[in-house]
DRENPA-3360 file (N, C-alpha, C; in nm, 2 decimals, always signed):
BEGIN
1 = XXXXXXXX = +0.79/+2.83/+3.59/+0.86/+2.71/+3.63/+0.77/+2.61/+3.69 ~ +0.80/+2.47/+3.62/+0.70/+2.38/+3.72/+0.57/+2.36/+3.63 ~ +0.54/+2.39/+3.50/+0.41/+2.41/+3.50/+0.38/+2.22/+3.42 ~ +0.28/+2.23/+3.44/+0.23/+2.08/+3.36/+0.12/+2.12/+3.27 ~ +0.21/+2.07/+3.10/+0.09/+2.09/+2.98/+0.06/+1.98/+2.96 ~ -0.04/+2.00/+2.88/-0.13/+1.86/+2.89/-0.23/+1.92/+2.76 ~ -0.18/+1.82/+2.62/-0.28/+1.84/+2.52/-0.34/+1.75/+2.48 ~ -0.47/+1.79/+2.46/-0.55/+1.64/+2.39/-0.64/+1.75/+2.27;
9 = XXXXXXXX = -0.58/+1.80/+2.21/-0.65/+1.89/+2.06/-0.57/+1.84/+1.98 ~ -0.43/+1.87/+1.91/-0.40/+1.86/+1.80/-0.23/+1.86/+1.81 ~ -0.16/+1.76/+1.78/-0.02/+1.81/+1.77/+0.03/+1.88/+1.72 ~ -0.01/+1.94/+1.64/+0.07/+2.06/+1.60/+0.04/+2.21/+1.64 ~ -0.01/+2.23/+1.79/-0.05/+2.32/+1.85/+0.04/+2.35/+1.95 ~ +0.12/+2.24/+1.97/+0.24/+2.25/+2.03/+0.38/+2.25/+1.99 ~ +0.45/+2.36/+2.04/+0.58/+2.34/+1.95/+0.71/+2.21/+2.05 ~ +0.69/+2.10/+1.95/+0.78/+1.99/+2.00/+0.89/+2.01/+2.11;
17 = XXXXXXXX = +0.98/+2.07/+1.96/+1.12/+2.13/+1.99/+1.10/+2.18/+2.14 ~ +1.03/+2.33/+2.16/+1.02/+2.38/+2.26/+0.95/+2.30/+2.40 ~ +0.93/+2.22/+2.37/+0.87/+2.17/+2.50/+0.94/+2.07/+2.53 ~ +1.02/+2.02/+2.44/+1.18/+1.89/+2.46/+1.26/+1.96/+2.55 ~ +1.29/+2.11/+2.50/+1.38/+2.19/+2.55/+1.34/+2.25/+2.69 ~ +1.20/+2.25/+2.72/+1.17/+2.32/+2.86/+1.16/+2.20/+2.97 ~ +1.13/+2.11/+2.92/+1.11/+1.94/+2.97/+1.26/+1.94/+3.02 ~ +1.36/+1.99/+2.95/+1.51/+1.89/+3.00/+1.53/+2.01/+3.10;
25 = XXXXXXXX = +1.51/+2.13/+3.05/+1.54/+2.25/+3.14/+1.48/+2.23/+3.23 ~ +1.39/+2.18/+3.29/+1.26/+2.21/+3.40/+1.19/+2.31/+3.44 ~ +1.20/+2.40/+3.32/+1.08/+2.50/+3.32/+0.96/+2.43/+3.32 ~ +0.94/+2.33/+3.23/+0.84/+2.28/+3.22/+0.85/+2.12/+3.29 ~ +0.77/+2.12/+3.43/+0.72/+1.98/+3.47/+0.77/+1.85/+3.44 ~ +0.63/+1.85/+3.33/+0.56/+1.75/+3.29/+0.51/+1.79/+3.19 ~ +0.47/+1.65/+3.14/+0.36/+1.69/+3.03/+0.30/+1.57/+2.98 ~ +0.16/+1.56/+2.94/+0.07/+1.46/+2.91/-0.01/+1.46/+2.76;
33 = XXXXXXXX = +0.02/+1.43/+2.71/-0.03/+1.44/+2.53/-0.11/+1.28/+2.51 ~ -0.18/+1.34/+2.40/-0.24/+1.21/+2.34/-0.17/+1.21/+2.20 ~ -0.16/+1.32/+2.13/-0.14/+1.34/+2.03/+0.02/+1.42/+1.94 ~ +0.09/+1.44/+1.86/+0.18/+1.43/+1.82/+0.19/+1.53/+1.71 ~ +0.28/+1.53/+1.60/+0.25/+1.58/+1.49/+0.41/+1.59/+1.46 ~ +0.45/+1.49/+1.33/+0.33/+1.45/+1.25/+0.27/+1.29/+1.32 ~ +0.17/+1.24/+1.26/+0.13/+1.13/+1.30/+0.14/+1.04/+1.14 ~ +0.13/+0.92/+1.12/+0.21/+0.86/+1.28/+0.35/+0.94/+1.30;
41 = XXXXXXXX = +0.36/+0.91/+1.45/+0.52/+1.00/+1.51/+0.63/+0.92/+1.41 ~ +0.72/+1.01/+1.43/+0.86/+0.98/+1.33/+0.93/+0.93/+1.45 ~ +1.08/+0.86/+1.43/+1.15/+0.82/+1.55/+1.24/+0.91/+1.59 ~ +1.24/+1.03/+1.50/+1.34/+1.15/+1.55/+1.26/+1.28/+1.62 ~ +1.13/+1.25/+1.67/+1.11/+1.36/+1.71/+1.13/+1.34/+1.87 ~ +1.17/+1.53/+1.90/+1.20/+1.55/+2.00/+1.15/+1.47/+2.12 ~ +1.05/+1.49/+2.11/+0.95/+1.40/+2.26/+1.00/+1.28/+2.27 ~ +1.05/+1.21/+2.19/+1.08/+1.10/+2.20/+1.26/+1.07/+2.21;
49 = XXXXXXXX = +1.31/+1.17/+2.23/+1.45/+1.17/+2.24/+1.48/+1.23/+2.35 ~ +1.39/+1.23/+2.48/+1.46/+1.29/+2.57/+1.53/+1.22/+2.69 ~ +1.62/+1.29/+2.80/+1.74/+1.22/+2.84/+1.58/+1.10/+2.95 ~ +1.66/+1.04/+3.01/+1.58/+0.94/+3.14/+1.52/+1.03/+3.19 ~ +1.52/+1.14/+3.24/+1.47/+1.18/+3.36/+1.34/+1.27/+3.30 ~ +1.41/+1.31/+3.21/+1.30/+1.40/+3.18/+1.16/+1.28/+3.08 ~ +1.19/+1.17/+3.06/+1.12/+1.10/+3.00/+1.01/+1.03/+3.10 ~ +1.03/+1.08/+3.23/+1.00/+1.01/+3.33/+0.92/+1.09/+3.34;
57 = XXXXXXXX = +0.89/+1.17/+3.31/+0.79/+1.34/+3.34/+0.70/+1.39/+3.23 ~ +0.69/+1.24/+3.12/+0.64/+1.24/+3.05/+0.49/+1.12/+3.00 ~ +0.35/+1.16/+2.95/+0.32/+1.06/+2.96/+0.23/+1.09/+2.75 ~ +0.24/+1.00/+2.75/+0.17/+0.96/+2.56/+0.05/+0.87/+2.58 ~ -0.07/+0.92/+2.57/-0.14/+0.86/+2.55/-0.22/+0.85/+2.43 ~ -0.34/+0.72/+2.38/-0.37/+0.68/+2.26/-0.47/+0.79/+2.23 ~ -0.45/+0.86/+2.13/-0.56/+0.97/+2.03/-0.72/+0.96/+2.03 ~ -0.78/+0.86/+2.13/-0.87/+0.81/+2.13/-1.01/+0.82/+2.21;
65 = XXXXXXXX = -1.02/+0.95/+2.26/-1.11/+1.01/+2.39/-1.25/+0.98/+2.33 ~ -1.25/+0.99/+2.20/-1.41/+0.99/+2.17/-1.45/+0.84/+2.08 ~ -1.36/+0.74/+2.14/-1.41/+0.62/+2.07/-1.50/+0.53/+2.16 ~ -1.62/+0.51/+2.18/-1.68/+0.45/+2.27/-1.65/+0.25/+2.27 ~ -1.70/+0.18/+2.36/-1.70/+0.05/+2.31/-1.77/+0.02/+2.21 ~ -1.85/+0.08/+2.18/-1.96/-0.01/+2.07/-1.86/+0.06/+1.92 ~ -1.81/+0.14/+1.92/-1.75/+0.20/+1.82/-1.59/+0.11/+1.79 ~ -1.56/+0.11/+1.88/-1.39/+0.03/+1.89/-1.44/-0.10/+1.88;
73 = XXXXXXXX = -1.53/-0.19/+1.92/-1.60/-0.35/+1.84/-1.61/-0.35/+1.69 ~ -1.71/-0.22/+1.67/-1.76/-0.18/+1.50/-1.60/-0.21/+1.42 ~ -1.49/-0.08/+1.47/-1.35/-0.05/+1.37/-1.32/-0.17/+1.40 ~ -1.29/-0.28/+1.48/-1.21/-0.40/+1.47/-1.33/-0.51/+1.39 ~ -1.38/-0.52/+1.45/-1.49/-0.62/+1.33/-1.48/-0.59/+1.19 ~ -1.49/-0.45/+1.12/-1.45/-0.40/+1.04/-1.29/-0.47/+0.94 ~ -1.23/-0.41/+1.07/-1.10/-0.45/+1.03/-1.03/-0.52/+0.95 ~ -1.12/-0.68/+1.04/-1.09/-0.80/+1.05/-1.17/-0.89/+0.91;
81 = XXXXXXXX = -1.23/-0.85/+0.88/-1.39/-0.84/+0.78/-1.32/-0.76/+0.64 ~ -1.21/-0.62/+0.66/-1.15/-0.64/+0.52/-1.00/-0.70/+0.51 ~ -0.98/-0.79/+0.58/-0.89/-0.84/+0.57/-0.90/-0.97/+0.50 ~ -0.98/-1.06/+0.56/-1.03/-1.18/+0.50/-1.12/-1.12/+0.33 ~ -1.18/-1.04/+0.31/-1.21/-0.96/+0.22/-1.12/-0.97/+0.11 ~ -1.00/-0.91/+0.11/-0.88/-0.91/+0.06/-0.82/-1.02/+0.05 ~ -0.81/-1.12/+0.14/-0.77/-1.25/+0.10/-0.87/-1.33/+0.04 ~ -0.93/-1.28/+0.01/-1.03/-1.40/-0.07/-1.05/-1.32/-0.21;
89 = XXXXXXXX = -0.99/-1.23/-0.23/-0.99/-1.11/-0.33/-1.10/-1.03/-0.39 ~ -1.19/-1.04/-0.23/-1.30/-0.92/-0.25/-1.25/-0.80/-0.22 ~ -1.36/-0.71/-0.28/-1.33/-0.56/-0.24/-1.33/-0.53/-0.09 ~ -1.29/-0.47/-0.03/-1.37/-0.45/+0.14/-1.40/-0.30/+0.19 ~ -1.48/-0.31/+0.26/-1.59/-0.18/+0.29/-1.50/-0.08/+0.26 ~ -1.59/+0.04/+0.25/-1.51/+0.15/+0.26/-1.40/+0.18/+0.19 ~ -1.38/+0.14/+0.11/-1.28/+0.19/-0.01/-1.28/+0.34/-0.05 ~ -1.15/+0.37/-0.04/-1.15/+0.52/-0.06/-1.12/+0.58/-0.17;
97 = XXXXXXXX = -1.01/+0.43/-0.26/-1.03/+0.42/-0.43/-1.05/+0.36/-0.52 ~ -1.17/+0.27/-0.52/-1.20/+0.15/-0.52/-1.12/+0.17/-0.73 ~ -1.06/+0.22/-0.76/-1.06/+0.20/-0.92/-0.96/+0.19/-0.91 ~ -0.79/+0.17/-0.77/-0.71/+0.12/-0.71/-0.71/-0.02/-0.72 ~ -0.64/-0.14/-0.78/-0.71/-0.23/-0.77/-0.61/-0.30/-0.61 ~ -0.63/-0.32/-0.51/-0.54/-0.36/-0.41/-0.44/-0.51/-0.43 ~ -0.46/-0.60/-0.52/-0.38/-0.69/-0.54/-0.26/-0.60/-0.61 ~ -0.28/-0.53/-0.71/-0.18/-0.42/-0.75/-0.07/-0.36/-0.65;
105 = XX = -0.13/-0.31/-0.53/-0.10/-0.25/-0.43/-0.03/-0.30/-0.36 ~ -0.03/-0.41/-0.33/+0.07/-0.47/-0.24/+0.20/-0.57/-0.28;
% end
């Protein structure tokens, strides 16, 4: 009773359901996650349907422990770089199927 989980490994190491259900019960605290499963989250999953109170004993943080600044500058500069890429109807970095043609695609 009372206990506070707190995962930052893998959402699917935790069983949702059960921890919706110990959250409203108050077996369980609290609880602090970064991560979910599946990702991206659906809007019917448990964690995210629980009553006020128990929502209040809840905290979701971003998946993101190991992204430094110089790394989170790089992914947005990136970003931003195949975007305009794509509007100008070049290829942009990192293509994963480049024989996909993306004007197709969208």
């Amino acid at each position: 009773d009372g206990a506070i989980l707190i995962n930052t490994a893998r959402g699917d190491l935790v069983d949702q359901e059960a921890l919706a259900a110990a959250l409203e019960s108050g077996k369980v605290y609290g609880a602090g996650l970064d991560t979910l499963t599946p990702e991206p989250v659906s809007l019917d999953n448990p964690l995210l349907n629980l009553s006020a109170d128990a929502q209040k004993r809840v905290t979701f943080m971003p998946h993101v422990a190991g992204t430094t600044a110089q790394a989170f500058k790089k992914m947005h500069r990136t970003a931003w770089e195949n975007m305009i890429a794509v509007a100008q109807d070049r290829t942009p970095r990192n293509v994963v199927n480049p024989e996909i043609s993306l004007r197709d695609s969208l």
